[in-house]
C-alpha positions as CSV (number, residue, x, y, z in Angstrom):
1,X,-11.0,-12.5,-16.0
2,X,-9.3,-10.0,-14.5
3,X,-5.6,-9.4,-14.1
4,X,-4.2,-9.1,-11.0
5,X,-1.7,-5.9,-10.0
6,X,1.7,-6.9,-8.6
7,X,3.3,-4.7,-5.9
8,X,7.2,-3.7,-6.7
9,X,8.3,-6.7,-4.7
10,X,6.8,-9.5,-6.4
11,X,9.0,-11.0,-7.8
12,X,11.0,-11.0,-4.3
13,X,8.0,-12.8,-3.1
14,X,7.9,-16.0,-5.4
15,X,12.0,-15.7,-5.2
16,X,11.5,-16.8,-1.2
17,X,8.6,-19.4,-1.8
18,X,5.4,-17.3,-1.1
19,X,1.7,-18.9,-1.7
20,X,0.6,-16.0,-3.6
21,X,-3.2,-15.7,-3.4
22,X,-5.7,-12.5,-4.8
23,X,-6.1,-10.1,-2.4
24,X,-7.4,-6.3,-3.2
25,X,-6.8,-6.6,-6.6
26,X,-3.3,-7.5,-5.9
27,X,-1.5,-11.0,-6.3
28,X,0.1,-11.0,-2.9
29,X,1.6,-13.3,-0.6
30,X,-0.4,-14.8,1.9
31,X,2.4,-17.1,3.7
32,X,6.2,-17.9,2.9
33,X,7.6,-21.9,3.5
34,X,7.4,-21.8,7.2
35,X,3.9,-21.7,7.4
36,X,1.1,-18.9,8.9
37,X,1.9,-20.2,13.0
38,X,5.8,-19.3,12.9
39,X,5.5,-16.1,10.9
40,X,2.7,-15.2,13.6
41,X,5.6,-16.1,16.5
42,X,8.3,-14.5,14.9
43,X,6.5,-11.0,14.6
44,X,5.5,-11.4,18.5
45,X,9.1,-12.4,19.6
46,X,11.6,-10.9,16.7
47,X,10.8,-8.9,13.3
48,X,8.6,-9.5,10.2
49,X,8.4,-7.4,7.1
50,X,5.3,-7.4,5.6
51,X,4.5,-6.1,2.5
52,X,1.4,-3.8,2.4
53,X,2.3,-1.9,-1.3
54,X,-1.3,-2.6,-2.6
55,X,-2.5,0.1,-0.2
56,X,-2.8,3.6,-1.4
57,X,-0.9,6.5,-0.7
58,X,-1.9,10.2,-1.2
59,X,-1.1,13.7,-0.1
60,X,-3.7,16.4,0.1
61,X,-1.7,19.9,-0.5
62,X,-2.8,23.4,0.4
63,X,-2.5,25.5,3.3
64,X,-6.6,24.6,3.6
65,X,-6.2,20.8,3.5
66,X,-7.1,20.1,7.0
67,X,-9.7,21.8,7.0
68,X,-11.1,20.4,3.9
69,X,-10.2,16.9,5.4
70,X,-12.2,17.8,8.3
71,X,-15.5,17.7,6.4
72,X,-15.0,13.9,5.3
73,X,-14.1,12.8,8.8
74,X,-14.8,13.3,12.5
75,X,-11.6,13.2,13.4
76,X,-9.4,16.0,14.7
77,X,-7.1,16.9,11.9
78,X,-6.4,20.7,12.3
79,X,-4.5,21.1,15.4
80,X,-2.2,17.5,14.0
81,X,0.9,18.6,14.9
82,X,3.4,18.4,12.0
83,X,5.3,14.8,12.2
84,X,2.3,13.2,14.4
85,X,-0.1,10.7,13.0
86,X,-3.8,10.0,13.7
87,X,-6.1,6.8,12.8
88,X,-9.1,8.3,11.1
89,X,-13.0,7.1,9.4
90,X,-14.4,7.9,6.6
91,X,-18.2,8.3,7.1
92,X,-21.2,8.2,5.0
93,X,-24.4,10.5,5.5
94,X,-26.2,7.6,7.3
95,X,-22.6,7.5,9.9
96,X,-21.6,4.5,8.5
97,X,-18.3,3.4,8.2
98,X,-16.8,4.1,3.9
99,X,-13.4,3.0,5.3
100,X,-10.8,3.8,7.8
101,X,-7.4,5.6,6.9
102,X,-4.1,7.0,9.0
103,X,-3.4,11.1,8.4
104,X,0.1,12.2,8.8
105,X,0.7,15.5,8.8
106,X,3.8,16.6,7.0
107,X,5.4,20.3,6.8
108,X,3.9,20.6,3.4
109,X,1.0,17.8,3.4
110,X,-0.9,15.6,4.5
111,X,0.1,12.0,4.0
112,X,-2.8,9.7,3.6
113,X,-2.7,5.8,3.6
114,X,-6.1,4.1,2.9
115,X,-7.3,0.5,2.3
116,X,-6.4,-1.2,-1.0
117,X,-9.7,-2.6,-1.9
118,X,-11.2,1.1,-0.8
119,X,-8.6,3.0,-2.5
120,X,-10.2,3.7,-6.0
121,X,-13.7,4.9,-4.1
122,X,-11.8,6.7,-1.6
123,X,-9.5,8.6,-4.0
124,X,-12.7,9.7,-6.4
125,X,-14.9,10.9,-2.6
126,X,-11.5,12.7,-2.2
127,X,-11.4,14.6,-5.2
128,X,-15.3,15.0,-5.8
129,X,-15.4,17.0,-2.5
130,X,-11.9,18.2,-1.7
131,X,-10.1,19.4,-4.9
132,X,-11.8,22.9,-4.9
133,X,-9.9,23.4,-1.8
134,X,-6.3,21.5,-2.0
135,X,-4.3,19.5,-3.9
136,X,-5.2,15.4,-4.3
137,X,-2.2,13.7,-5.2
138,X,-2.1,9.7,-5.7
139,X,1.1,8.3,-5.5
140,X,0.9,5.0,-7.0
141,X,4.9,5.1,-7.3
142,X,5.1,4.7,-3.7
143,X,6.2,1.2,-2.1
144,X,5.1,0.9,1.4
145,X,6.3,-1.7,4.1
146,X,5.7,-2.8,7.5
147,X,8.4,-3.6,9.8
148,X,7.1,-5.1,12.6
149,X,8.0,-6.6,16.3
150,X,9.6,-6.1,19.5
151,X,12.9,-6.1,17.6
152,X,11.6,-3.9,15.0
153,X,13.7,-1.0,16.1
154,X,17.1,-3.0,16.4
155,X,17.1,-3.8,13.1
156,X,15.7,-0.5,11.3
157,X,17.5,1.7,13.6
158,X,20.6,-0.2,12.2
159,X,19.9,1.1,8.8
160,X,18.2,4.4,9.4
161,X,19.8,5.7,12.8
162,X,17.3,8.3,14.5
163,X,14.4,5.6,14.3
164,X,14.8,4.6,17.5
165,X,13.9,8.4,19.3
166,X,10.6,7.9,17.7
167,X,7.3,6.8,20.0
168,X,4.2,5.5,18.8
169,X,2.5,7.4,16.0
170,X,5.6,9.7,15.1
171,X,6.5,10.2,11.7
172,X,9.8,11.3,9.8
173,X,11.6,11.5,6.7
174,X,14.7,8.8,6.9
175,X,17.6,8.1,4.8
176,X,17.9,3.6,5.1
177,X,21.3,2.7,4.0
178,X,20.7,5.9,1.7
179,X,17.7,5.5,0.3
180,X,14.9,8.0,0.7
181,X,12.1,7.0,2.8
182,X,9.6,8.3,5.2
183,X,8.5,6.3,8.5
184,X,5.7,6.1,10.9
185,X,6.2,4.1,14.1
186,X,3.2,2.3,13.8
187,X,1.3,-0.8,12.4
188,X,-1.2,-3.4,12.4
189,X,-0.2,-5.8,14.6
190,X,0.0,-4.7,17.7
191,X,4.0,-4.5,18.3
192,X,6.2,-1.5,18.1
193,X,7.1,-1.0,14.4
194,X,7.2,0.8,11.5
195,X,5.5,1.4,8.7
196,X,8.2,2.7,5.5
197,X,7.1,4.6,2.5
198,X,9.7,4.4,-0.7
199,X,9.7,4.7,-4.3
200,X,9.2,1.8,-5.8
201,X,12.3,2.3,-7.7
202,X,14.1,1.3,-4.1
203,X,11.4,-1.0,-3.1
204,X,13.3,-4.6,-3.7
205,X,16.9,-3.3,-2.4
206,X,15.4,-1.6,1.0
207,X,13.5,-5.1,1.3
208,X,16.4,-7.0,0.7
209,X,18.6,-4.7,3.1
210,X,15.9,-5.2,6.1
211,X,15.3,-9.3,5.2
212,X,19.3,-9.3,6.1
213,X,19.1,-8.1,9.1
214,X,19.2,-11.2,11.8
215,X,15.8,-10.6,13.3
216,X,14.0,-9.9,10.2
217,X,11.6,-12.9,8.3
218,X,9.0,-12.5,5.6
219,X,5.6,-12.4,6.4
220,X,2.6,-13.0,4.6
221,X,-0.9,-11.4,5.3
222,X,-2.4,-14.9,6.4
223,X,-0.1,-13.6,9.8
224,X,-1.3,-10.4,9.3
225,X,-4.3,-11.1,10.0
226,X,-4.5,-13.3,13.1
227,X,-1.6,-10.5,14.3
228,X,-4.2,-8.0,14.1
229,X,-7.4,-9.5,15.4
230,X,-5.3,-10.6,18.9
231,X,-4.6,-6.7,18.8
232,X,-8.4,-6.1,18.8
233,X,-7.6,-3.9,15.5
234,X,-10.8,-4.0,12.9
235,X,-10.5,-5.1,9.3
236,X,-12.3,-2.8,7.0
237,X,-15.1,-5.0,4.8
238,X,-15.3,-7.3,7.7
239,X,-15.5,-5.5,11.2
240,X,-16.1,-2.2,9.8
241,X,-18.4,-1.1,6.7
242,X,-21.0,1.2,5.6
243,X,-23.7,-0.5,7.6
244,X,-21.8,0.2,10.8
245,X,-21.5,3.6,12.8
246,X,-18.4,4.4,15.0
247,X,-20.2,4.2,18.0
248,X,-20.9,0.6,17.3
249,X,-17.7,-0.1,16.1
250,X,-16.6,0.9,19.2
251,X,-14.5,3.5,17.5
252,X,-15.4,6.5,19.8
253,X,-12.1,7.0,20.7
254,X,-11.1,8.4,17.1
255,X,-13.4,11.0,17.9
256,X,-12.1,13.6,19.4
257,X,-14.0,16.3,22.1
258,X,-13.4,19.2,19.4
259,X,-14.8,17.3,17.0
260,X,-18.2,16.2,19.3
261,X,-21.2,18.1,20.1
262,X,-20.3,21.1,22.7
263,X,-16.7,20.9,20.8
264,X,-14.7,24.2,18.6
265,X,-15.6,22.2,15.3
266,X,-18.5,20.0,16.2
267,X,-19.9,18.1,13.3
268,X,-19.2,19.2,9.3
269,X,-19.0,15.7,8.6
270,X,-21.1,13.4,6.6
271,X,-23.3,11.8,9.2
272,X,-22.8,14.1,12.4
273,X,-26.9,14.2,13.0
274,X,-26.8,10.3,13.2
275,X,-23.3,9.4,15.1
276,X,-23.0,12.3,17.5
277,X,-26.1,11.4,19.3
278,X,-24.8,7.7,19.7
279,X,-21.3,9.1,21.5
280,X,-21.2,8.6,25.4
281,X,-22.0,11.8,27.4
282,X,-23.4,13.4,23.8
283,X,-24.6,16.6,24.5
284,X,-26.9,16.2,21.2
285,X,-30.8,17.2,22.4
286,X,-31.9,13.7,22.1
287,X,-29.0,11.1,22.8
288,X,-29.7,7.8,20.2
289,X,-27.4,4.8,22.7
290,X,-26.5,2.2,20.0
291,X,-28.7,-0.9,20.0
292,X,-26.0,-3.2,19.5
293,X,-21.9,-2.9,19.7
294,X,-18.8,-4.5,18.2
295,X,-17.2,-6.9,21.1
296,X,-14.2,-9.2,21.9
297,X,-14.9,-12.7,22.3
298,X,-13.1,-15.9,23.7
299,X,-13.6,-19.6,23.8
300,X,-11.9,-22.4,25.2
301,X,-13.9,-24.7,22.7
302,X,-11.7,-26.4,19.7
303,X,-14.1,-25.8,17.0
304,X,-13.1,-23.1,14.9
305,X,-15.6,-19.8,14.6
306,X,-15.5,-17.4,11.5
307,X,-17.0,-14.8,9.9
308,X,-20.5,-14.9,9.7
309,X,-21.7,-17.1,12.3
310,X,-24.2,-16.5,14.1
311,X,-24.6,-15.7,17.9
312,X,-27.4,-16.4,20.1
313,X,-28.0,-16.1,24.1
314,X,-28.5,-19.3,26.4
315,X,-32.3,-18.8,25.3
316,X,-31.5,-19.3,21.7
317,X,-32.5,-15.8,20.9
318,X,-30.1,-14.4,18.0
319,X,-28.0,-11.3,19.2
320,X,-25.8,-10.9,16.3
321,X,-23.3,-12.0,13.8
322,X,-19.3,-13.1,14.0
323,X,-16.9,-10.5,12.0
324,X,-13.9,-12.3,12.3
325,X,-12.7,-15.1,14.1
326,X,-9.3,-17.3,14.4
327,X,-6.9,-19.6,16.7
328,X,-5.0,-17.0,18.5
329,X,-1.5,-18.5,18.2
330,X,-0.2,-16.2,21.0
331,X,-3.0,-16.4,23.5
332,X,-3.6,-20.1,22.5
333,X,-7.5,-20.5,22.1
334,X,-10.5,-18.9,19.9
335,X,-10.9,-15.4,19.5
336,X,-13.5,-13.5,17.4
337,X,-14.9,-10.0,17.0
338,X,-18.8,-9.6,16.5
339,X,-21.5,-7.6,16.9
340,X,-24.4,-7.9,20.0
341,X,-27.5,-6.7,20.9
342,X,-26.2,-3.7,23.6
343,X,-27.8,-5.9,26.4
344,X,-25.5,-8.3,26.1
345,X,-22.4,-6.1,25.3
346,X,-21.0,-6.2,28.8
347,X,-17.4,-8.5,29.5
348,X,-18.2,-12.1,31.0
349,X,-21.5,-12.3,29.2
350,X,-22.0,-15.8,28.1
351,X,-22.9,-16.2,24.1
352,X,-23.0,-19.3,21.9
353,X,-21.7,-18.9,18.2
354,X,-23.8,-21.8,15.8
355,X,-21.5,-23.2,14.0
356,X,-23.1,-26.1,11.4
357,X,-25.7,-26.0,13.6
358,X,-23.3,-26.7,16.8
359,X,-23.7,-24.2,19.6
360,X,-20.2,-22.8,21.0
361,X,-19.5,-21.3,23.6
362,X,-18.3,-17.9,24.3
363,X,-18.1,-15.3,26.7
364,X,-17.8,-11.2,26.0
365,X,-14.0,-10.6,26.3
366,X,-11.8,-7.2,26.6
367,X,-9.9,-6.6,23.6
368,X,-6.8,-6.7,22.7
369,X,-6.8,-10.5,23.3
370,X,-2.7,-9.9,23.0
371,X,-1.4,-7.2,25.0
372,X,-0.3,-4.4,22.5
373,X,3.2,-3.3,22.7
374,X,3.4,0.3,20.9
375,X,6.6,2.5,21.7
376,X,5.1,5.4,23.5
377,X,8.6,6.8,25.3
């Protein structure tokens, strides 16, 4: 059996009642006493603090680690400008998805945040390709919490002043209530918010400074989760995974025009000759359209729809497979994430999900199902 890794805040977890479930290796709190619904509310209407420590932190050092970077990910990380942040893939030679990570570039690094269950692979493809040309440096000391809602900023900006002149995807080095930290405005939920690296040495007396703050509650990652599929946002082992490219994903956007075909720095990546000819308006010599795409979808049924269930057409003909799926507690009926056959990608598209043999009904939706509220000035 194996034992299960505890984040610096714990024990501050069991203190305020947490279910505590396994989750990446990590025993972590998956809801506090007043239940999955009202943490879910009280992120959209106030301030929750989430505790996302099992995630890994690095920093890639060198005056060549962007460019190094570059080759693991089609993503523009070069002309990052110093205190911005960018959402980022890594991809495998066959363009599939080995996880997703945020870059930050710092004056003198990169700051890298990757998935907790990916962060042991990740770190090793890190060093196996990179370490000839920059520094890799884990930082497993490193706490890191999410601070997030509409009042987000009223209550960080009480302890950390200068928060507040931040906009979505900024990043900074803060001082809260003294204590050293360094903050993106950004999360995984959908709000305005923050995300707050710290030593772990200063992990439970930050917490403890931003739980007593009047618009600030615990929250687990059972919230977490429904918070970010209403955002439309992709969970990594679910949505996303080595089977899926970005194009089908619907990730295109990650991808910048320098990084395309026709672009300053087209390709490098693992993958290129297999997702660059998928990208809208390609310039590839033989464009490869995706034969099926990751989509938003809604239902007014009752009958809850999860992960793996299938989805057919009014003919019965199967078109694909449910990724996630939940209640939406803000929008107040089903919402999923799946993958179609492209023909039946477009919105209003009527699709049935079998569930125990039941057919539901669903129709191709926009995503985010909840509008997202990110800070951009």
């Amino acid at each position: 059996m194996t034992t299960l890794l505890k984040t610096p805040l714990h024990a501050l977890h069991v203190e305020l009642g947490a279910k505590m479930v396994p989750f990446g290796g990590y025993d972590m709190p998956v809801q506090y006493r007043e239940g999955i619904l009202a943490e879910h509310r009280h992120t959209r209407t106030a301030a929750g603090l989430f505790d996302v420590s099992h995630m890994g932190q690095l920093r890639l050092v060198g005056p060549d680690a962007a460019a190094a970077l570059e080759t693991l990910v089609p993503v523009d990380i070069i002309d990052l400008p110093v205190f911005k942040q960018r959402y980022a893939l890594f991809t495998d030679e066959n363009g599939g998805i080995l996880d997703d990570l945020m870059v930050c570039r710092r004056p003198d690094d990169l700051f890298v945040v990757v998935n907790a269950g990916c962060k042991v692979q990740d770190t090793a493809h890190i060093r196996k390709h990179l370490s000839s040309r920059c520094e890799v440096i884990e930082s497993p000391e490193r706490a890191l919490l999410a601070l997030q809602g509409p009042q987000a900023v009223t209550a960080l900006s009480r302890l950390a002043p200068g928060v507040e002149k931040m906009v979505f995807m900024d990043g900074g080095f803060f001082k809260i209530d003294g204590f050293e930290a360094f903050i993106t405005r950004s999360g995984y939920t959908g709000e305005d918010g923050y995300e707050i690296s710290i030593h772990e040495r200063d992990a439970m007396a930050v917490a403890r400074l931003l739980l007593d703050q009047p618009e600030v509650k615990p929250i687990g990652l059972g919230a977490r989760d429904t918070l970010r599929l209403e955002a439309g946002l992709c969970l990594y082992g679910h949505d996303i995974t080595t089977t899926t490219t970005p194009a089908e994903a619907a990730l295109t956007w990650a991808i910048q025009k320098v990084r395309r075909s026709g672009g300053a720095r087209a390709g490098g990546y693992p993958g290129y000759a297999v997702i660059d000819p998928q990208l809208p308006n390609t310039q590839a010599a033989q464009p490869s359209p995706v034969q099926r795409k990751r989509v938003g979808l809604v239902s007014n049924e009752k009958m809850p729809v999860r992960e793996g269930a299938k989805l057919v057409s009014a003919e019965g003909v199967e078109l694909g497979t449910v990724t996630s799926g939940t209640l939406g507690p803000t929008v107040g009926h089903l919402v999923a994430m799946g993958y179609v056959a492209s023909s039946h990608a477009a919105i209003g598209t009527e699709v049935f999900a079998l569930v125990r043999d039941k057919r539901v009904a669903m129709k191709v939706a926009a995503m985010p199902f909840a509008p997202q509220r990110y800070f951009r000035g």
